[in-house]
PQR file with spaces between the fields and no chain letter, atoms N, CA, C, O and H, PARSE charges and radii, in Angstrom:
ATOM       1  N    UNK     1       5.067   -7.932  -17.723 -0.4000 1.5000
ATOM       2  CA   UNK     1       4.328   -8.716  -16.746 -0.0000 2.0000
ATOM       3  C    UNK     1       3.857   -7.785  -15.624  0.5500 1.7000
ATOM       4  O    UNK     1       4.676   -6.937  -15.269 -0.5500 1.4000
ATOM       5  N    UNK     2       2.571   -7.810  -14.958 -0.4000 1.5000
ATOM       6  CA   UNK     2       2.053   -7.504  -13.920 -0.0000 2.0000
ATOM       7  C    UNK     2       2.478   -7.613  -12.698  0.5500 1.7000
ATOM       8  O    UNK     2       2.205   -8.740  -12.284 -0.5500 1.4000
ATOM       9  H    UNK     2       1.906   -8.499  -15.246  0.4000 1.0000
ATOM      10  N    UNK     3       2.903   -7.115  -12.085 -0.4000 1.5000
ATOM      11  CA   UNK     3       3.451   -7.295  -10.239 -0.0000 2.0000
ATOM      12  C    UNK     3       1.714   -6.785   -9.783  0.5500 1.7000
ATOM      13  O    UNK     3       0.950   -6.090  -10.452 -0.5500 1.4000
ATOM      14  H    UNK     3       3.125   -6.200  -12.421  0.4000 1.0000
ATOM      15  N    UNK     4       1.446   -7.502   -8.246 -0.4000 1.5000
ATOM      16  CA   UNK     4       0.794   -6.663   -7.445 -0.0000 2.0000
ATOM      17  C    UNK     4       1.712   -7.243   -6.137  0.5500 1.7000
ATOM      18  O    UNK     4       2.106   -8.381   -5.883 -0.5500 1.4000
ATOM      19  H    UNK     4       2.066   -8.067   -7.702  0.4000 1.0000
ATOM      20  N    UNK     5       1.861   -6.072   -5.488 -0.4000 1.5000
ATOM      21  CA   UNK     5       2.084   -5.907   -4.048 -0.0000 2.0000
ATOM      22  C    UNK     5       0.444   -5.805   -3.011  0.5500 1.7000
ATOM      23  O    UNK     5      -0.432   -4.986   -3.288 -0.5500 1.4000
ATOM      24  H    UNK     5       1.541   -5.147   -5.694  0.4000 1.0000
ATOM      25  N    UNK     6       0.341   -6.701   -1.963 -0.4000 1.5000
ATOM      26  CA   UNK     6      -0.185   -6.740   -1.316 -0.0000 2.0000
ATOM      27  C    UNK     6       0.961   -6.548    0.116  0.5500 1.7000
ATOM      28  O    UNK     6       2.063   -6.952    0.488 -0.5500 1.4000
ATOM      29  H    UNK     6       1.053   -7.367   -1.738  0.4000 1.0000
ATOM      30  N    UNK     7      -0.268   -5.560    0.616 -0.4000 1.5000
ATOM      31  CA   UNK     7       0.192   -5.141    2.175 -0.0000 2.0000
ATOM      32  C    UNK     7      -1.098   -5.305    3.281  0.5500 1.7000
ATOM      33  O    UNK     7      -2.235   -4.833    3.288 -0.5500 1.4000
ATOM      34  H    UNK     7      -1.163   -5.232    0.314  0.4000 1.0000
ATOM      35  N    UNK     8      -0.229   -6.370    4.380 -0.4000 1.5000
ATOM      36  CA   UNK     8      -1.432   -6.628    5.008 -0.0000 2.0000
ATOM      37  C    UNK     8      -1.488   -6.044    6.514  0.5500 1.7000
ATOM      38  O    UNK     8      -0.378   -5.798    6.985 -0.5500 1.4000
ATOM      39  H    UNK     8       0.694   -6.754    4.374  0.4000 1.0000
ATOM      40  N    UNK     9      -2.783   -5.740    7.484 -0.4000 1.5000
ATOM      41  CA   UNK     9      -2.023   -4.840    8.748 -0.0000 2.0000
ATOM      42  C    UNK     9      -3.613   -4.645    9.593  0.5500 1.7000
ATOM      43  O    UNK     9      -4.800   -4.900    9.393 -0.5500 1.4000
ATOM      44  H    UNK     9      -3.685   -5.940    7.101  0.4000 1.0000
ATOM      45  N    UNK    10      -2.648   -3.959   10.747 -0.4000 1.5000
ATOM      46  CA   UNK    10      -4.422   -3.702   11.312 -0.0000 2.0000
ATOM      47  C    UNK    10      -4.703   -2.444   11.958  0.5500 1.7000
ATOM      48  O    UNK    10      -5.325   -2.194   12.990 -0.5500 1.4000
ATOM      49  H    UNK    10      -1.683   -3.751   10.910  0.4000 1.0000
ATOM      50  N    UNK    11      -3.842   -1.373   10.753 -0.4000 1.5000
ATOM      51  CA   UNK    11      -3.631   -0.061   11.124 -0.0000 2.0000
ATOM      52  C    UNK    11      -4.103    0.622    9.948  0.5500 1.7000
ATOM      53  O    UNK    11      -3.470    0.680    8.894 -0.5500 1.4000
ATOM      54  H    UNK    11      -3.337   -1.576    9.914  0.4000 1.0000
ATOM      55  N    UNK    12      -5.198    1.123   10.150 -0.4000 1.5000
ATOM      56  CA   UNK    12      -6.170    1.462    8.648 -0.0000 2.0000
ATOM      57  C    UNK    12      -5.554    2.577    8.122  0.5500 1.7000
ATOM      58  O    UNK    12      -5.331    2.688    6.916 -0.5500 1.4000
ATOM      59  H    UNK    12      -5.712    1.076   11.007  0.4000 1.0000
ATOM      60  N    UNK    13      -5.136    3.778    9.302 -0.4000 1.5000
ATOM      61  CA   UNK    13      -4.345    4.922    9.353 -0.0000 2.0000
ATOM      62  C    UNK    13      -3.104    4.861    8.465  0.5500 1.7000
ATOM      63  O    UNK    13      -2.922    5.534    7.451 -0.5500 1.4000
ATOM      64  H    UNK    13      -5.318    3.689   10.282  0.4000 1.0000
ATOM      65  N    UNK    14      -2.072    3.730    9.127 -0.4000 1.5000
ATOM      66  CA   UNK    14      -1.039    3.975    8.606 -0.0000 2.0000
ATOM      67  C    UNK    14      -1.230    3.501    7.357  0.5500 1.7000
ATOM      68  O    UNK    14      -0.917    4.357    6.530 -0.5500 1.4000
ATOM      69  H    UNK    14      -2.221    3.184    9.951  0.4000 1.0000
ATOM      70  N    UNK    15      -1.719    2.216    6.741 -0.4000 1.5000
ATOM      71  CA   UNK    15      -2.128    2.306    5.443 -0.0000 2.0000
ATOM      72  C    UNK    15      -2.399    2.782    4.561  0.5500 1.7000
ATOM      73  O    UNK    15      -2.020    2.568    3.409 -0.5500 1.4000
ATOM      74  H    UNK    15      -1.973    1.521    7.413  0.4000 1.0000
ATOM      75  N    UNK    16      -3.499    3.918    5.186 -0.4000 1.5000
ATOM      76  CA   UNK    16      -4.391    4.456    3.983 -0.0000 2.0000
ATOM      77  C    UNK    16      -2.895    5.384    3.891  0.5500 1.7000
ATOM      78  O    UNK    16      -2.433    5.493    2.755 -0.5500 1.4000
ATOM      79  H    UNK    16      -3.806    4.091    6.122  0.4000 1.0000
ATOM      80  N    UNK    17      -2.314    5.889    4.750 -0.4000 1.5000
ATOM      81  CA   UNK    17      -1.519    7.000    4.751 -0.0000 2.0000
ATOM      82  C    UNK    17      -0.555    6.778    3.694  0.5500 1.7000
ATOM      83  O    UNK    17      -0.525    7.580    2.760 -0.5500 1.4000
ATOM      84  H    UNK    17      -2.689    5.801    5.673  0.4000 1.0000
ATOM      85  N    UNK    18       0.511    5.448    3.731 -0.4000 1.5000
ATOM      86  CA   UNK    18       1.467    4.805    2.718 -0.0000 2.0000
ATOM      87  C    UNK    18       0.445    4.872    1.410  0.5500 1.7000
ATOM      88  O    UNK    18       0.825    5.498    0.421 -0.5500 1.4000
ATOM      89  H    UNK    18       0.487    4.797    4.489  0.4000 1.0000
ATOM      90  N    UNK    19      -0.532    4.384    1.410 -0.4000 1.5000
ATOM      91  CA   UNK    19      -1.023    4.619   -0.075 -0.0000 2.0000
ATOM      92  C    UNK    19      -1.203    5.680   -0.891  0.5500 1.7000
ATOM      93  O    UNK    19      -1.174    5.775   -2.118 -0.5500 1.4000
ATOM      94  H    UNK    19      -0.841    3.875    2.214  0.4000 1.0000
ATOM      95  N    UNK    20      -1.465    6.761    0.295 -0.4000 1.5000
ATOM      96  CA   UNK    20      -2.088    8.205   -0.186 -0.0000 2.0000
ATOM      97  C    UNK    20      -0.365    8.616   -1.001  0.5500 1.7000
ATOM      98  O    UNK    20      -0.284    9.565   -1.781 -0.5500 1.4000
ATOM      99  H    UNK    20      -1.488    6.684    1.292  0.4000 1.0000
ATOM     100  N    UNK    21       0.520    7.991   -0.753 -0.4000 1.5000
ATOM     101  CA   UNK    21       1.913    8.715   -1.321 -0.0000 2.0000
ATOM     102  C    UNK    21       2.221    8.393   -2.494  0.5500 1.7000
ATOM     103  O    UNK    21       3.046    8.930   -3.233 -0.5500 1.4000
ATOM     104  H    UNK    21       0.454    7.220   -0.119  0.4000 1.0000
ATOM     105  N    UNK    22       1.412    7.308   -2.727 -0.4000 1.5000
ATOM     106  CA   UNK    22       1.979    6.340   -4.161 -0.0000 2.0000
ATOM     107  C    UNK    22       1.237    7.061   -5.639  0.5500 1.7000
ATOM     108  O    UNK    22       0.026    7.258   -5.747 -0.5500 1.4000
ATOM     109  H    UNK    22       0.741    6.871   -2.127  0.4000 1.0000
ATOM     110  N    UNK    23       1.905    7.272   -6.332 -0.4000 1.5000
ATOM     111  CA   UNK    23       1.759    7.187   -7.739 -0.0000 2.0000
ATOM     112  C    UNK    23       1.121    6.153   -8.115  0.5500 1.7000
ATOM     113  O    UNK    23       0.321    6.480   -8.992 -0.5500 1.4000
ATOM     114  H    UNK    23       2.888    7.112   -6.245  0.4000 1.0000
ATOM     115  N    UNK    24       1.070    4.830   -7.834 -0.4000 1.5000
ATOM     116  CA   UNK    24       0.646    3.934   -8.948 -0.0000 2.0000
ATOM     117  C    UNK    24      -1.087    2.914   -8.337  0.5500 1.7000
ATOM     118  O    UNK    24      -1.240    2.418   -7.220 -0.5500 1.4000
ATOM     119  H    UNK    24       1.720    4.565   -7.122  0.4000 1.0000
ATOM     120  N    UNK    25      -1.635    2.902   -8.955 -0.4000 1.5000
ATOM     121  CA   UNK    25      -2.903    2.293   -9.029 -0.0000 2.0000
ATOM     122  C    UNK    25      -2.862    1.242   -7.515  0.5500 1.7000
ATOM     123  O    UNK    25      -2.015    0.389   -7.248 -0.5500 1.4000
ATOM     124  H    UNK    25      -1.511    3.305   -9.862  0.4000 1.0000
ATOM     125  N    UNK    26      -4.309    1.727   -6.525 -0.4000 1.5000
ATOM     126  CA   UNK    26      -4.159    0.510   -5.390 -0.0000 2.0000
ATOM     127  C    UNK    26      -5.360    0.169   -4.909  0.5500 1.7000
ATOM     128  O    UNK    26      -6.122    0.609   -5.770 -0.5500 1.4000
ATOM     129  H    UNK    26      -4.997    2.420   -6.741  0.4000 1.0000
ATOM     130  N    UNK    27      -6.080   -0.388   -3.995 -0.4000 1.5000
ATOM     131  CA   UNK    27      -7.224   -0.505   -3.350 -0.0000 2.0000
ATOM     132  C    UNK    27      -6.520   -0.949   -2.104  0.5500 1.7000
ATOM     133  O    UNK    27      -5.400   -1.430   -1.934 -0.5500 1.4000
ATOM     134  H    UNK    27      -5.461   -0.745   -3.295  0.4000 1.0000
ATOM     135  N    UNK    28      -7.806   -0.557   -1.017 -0.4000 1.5000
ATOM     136  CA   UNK    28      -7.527   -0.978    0.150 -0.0000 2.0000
ATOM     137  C    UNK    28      -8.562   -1.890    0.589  0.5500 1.7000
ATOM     138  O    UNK    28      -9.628   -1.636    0.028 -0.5500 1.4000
ATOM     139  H    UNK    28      -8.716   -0.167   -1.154  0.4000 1.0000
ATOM     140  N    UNK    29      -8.602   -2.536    1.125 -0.4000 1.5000
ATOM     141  CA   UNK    29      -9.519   -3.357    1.242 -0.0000 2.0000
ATOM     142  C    UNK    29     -10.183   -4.246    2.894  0.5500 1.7000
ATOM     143  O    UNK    29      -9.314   -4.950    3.409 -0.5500 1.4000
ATOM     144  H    UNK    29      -7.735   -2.742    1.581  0.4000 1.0000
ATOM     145  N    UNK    30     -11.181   -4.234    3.444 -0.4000 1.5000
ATOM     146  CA   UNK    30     -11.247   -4.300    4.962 -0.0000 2.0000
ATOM     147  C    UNK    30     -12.136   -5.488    5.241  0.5500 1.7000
ATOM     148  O    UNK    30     -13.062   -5.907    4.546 -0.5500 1.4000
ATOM     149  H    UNK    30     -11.886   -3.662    3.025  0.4000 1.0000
ATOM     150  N    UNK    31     -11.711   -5.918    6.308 -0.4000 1.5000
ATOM     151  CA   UNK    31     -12.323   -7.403    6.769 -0.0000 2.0000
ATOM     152  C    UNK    31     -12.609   -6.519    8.425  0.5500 1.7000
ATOM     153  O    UNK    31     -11.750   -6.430    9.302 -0.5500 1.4000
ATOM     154  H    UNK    31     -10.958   -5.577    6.872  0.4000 1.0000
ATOM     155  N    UNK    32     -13.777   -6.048    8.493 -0.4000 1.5000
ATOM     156  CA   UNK    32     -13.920   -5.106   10.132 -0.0000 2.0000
ATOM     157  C    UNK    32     -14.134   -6.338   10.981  0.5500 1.7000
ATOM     158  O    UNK    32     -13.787   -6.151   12.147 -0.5500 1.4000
ATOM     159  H    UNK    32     -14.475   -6.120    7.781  0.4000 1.0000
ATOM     160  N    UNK    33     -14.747   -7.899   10.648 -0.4000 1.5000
ATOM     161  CA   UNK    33     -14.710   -9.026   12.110 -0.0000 2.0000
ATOM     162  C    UNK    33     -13.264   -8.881   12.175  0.5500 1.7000
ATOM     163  O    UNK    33     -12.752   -8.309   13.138 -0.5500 1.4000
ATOM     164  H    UNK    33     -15.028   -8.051    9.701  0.4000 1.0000
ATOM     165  N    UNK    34     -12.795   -9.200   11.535 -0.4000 1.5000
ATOM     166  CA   UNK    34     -11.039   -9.062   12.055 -0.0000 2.0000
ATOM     167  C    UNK    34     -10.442   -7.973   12.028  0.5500 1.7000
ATOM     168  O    UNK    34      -9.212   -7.998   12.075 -0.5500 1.4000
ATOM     169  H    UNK    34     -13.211   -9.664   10.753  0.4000 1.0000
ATOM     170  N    UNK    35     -11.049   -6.872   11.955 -0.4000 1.5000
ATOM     171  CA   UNK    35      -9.721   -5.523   12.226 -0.0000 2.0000
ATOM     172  C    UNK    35      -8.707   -5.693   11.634  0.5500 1.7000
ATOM     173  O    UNK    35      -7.664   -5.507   12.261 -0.5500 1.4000
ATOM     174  H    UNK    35     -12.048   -6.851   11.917  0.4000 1.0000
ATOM     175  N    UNK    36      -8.624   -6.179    9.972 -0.4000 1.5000
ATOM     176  CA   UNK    36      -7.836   -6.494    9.277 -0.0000 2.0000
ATOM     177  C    UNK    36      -7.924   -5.760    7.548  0.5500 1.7000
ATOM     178  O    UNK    36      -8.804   -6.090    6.752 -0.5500 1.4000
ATOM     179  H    UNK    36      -9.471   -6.331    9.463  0.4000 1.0000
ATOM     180  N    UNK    37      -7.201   -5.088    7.339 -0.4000 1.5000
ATOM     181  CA   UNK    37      -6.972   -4.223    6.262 -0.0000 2.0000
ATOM     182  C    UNK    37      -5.792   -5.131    5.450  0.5500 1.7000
ATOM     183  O    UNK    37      -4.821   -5.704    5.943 -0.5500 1.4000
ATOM     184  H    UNK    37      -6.486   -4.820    7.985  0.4000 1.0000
ATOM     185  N    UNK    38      -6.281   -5.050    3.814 -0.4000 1.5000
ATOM     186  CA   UNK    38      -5.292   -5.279    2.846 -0.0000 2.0000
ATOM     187  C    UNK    38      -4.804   -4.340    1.587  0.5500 1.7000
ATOM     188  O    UNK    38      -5.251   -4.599    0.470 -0.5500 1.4000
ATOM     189  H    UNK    38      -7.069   -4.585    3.413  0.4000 1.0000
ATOM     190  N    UNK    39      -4.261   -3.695    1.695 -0.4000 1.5000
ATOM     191  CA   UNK    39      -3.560   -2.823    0.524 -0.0000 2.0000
ATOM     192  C    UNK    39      -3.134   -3.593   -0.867  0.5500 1.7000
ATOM     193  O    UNK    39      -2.138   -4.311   -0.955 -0.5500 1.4000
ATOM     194  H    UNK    39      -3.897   -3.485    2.603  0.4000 1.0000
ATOM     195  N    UNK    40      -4.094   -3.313   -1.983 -0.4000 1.5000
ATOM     196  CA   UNK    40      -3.136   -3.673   -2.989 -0.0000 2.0000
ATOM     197  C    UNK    40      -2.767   -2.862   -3.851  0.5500 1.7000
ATOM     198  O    UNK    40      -3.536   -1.959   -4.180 -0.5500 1.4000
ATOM     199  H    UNK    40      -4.903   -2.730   -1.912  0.4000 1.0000
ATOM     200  N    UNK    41      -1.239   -3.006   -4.550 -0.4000 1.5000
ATOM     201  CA   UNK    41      -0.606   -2.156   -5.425 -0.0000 2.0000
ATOM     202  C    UNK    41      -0.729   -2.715   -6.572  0.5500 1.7000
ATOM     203  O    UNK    41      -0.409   -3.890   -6.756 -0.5500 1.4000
ATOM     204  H    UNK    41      -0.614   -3.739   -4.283  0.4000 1.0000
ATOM     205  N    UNK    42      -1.290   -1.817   -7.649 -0.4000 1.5000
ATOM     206  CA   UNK    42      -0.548   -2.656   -8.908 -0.0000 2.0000
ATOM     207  C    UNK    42       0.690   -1.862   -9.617  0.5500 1.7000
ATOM     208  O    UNK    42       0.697   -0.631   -9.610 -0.5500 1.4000
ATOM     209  H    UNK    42      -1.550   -0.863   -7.499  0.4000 1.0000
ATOM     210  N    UNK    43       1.606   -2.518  -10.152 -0.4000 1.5000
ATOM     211  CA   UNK    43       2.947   -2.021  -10.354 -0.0000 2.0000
ATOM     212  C    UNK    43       3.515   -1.243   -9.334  0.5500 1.7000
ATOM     213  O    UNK    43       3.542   -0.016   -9.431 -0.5500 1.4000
ATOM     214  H    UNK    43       1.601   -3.518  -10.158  0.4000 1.0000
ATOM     215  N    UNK    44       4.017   -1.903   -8.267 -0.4000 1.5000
ATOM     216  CA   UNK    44       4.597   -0.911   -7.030 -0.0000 2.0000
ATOM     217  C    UNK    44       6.058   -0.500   -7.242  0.5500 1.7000
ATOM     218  O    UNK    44       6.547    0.366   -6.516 -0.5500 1.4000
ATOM     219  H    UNK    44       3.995   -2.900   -8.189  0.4000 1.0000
ATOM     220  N    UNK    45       6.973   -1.253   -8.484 -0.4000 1.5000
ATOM     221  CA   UNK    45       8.444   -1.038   -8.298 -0.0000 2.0000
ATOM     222  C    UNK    45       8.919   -1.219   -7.091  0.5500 1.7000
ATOM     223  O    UNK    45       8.296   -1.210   -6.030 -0.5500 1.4000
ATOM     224  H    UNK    45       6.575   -1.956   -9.074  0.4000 1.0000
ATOM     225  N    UNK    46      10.523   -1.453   -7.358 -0.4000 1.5000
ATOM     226  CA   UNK    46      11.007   -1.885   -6.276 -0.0000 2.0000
ATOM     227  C    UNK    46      11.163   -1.155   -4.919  0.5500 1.7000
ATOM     228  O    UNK    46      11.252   -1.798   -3.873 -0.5500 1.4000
ATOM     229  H    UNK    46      11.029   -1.460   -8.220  0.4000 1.0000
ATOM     230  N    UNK    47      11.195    0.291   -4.954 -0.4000 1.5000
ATOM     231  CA   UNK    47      10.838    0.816   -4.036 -0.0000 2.0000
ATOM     232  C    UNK    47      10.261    1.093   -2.944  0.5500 1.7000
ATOM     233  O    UNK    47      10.747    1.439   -1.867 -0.5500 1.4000
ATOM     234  H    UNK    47      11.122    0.813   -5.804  0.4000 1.0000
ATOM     235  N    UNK    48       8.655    0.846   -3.412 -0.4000 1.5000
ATOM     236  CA   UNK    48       7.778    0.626   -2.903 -0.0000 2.0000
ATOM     237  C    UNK    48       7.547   -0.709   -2.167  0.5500 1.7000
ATOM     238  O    UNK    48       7.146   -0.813   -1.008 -0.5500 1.4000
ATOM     239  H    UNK    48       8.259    0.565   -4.287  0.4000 1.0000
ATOM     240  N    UNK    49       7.826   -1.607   -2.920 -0.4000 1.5000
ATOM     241  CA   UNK    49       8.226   -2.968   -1.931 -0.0000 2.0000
ATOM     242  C    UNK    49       9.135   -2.824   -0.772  0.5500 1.7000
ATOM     243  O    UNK    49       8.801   -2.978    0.402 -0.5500 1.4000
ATOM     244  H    UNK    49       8.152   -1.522   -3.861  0.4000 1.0000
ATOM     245  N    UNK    50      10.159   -2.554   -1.149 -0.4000 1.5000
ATOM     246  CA   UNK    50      11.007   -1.871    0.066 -0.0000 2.0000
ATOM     247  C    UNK    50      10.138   -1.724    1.023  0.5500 1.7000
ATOM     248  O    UNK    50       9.740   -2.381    1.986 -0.5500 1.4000
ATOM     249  H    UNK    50      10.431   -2.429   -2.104  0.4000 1.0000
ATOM     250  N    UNK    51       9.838   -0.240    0.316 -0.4000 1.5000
ATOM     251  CA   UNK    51       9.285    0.404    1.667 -0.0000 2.0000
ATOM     252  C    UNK    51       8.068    0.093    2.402  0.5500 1.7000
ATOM     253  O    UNK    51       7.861    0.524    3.536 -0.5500 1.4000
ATOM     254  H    UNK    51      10.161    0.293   -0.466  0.4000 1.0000
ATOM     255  N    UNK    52       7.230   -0.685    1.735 -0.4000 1.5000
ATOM     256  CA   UNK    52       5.880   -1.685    2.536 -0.0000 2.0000
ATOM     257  C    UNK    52       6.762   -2.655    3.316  0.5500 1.7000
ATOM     258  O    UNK    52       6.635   -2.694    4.540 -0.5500 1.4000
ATOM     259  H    UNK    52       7.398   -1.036    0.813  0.4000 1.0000
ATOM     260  N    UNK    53       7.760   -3.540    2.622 -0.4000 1.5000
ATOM     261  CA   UNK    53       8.294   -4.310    3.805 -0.0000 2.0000
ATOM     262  C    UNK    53       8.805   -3.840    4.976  0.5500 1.7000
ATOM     263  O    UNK    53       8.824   -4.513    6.007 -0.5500 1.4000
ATOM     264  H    UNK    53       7.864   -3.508    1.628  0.4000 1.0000
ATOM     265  N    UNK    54       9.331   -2.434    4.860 -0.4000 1.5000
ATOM     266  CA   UNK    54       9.924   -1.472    5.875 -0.0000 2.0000
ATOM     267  C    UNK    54       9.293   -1.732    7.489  0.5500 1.7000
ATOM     268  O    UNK    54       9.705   -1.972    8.624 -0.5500 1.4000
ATOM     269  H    UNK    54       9.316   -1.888    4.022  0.4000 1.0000
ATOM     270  N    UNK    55       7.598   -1.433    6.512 -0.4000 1.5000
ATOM     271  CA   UNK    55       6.733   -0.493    7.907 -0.0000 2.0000
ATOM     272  C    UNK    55       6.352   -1.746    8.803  0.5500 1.7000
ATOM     273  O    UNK    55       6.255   -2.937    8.505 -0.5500 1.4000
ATOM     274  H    UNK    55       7.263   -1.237    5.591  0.4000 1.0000
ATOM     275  N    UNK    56       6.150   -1.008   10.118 -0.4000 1.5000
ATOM     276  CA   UNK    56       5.985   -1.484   11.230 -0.0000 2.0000
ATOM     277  C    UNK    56       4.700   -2.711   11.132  0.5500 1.7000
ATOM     278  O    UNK    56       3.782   -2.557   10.325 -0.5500 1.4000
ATOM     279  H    UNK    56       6.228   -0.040   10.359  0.4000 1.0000
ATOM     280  N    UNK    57       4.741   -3.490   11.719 -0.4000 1.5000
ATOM     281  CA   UNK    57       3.801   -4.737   11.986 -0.0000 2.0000
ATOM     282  C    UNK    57       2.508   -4.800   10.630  0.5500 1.7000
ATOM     283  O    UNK    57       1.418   -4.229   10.655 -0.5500 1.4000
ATOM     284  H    UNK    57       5.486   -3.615   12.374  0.4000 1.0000
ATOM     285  N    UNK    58       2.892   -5.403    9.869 -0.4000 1.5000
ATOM     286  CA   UNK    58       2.952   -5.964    8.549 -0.0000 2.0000
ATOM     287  C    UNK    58       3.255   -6.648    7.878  0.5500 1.7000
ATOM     288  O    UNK    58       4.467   -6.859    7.907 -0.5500 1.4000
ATOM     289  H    UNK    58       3.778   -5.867    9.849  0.4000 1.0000
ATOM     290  N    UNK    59       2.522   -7.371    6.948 -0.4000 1.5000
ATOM     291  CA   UNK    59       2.861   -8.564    5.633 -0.0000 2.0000
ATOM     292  C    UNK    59       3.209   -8.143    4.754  0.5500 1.7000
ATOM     293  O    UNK    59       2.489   -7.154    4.616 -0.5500 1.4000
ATOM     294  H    UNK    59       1.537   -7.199    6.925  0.4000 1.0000
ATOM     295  N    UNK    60       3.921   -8.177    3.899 -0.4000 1.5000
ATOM     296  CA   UNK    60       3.769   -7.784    2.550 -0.0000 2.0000
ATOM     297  C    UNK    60       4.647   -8.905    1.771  0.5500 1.7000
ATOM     298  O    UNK    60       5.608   -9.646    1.978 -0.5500 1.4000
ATOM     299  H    UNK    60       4.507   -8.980    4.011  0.4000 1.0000
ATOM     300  N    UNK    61       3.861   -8.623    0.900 -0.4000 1.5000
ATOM     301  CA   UNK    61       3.961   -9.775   -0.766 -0.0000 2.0000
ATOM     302  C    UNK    61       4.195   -9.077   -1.899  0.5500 1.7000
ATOM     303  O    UNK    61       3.647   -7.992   -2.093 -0.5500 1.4000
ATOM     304  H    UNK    61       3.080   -8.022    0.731  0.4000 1.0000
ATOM     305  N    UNK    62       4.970   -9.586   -2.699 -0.4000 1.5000
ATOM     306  CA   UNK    62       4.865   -9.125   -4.005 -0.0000 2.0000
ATOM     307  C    UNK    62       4.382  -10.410   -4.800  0.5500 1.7000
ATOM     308  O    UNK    62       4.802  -11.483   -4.367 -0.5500 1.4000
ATOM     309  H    UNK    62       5.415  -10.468   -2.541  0.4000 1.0000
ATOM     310  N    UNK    63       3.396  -10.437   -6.118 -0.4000 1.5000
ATOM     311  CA   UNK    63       3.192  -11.374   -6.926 -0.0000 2.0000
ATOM     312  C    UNK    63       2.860  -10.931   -8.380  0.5500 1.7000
ATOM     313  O    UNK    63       1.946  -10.145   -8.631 -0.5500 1.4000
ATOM     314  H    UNK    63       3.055   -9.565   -6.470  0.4000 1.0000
ATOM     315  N    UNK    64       3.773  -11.566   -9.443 -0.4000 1.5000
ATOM     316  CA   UNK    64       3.604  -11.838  -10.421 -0.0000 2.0000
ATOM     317  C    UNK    64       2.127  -12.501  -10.923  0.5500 1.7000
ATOM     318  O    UNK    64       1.607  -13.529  -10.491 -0.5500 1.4000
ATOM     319  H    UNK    64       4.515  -12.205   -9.239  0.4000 1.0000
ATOM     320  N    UNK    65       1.597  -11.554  -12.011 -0.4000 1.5000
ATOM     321  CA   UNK    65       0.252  -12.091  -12.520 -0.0000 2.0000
ATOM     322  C    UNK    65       0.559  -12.846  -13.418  0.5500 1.7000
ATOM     323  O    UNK    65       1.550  -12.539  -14.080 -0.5500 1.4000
ATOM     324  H    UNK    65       2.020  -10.718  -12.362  0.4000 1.0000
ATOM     325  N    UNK    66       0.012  -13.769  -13.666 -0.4000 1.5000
ATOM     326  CA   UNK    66       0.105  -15.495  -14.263 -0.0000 2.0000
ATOM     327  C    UNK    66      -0.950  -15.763  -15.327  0.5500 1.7000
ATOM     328  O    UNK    66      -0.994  -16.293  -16.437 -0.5500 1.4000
ATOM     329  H    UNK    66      -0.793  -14.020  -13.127  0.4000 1.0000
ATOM     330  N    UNK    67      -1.741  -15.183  -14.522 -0.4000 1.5000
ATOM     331  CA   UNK    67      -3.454  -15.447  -15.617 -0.0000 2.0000
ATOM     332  C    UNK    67      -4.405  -14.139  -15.228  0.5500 1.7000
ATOM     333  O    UNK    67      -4.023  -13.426  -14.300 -0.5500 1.4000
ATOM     334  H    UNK    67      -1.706  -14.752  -13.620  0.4000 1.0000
ATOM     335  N    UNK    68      -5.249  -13.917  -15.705 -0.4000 1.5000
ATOM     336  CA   UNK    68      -6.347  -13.472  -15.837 -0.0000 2.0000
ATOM     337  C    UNK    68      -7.515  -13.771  -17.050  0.5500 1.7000
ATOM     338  O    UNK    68      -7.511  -14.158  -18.219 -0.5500 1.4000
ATOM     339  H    UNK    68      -5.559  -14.497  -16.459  0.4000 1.0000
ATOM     340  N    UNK    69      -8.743  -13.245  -15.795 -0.4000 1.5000
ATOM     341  CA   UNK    69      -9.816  -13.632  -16.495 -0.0000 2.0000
ATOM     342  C    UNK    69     -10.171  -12.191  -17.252  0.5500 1.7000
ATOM     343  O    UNK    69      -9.883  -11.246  -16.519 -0.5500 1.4000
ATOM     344  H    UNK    69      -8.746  -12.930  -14.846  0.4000 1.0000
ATOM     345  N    UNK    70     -10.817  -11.722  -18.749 -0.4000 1.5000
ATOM     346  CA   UNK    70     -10.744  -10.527  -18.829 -0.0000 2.0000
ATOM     347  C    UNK    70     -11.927   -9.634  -18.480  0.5500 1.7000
ATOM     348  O    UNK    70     -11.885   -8.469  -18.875 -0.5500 1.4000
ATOM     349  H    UNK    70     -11.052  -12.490  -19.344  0.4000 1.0000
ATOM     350  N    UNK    71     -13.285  -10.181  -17.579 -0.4000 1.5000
ATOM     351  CA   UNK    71     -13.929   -9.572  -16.600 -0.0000 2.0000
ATOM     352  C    UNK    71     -15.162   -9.806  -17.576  0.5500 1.7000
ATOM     353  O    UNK    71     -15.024  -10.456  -18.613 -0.5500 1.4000
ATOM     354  H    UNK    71     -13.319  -11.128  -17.258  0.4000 1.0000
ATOM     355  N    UNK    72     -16.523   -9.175  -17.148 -0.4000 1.5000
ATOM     356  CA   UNK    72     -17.535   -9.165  -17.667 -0.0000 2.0000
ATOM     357  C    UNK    72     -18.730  -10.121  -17.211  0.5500 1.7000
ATOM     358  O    UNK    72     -19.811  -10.081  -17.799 -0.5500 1.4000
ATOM     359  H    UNK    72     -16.635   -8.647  -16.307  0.4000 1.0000
């Protein structure tokens, strides 16, 4: 099964920075009216959850993929 970790924040820096460390597949993603950045992981392991829940003033989620559409 699929995990994605989403990390949510309004520190583009420290984000991009936690991502730049990861091994495993992510996008970052930006909403600039709100000064609002979302990180997603796919397959983050437990670690990595950890450590997104760790960091300073932040959301983070983990979710199980359920469905998909297969694109096109």
């Amino acid at each position: 099964m699929t995990r994605v970790l989403f990390v949510e924040g309004r520190d583009e820096t420290a984000l991009r920075s936690f991502a730049l460390e990861l091994v495993r597949p992510w996008r970052l993603l930006a909403r600039p009216e709100q000064g609002l950045f979302l990180l997603e992981v796919t397959q983050p392991g437990e670690e990595t959850e950890r450590a997104a829940a760790a960091l300073a003033s932040v959301r983070a989620w983990t979710f199980d993929v359920v469905g998909e559409h297969p694109g096109g």
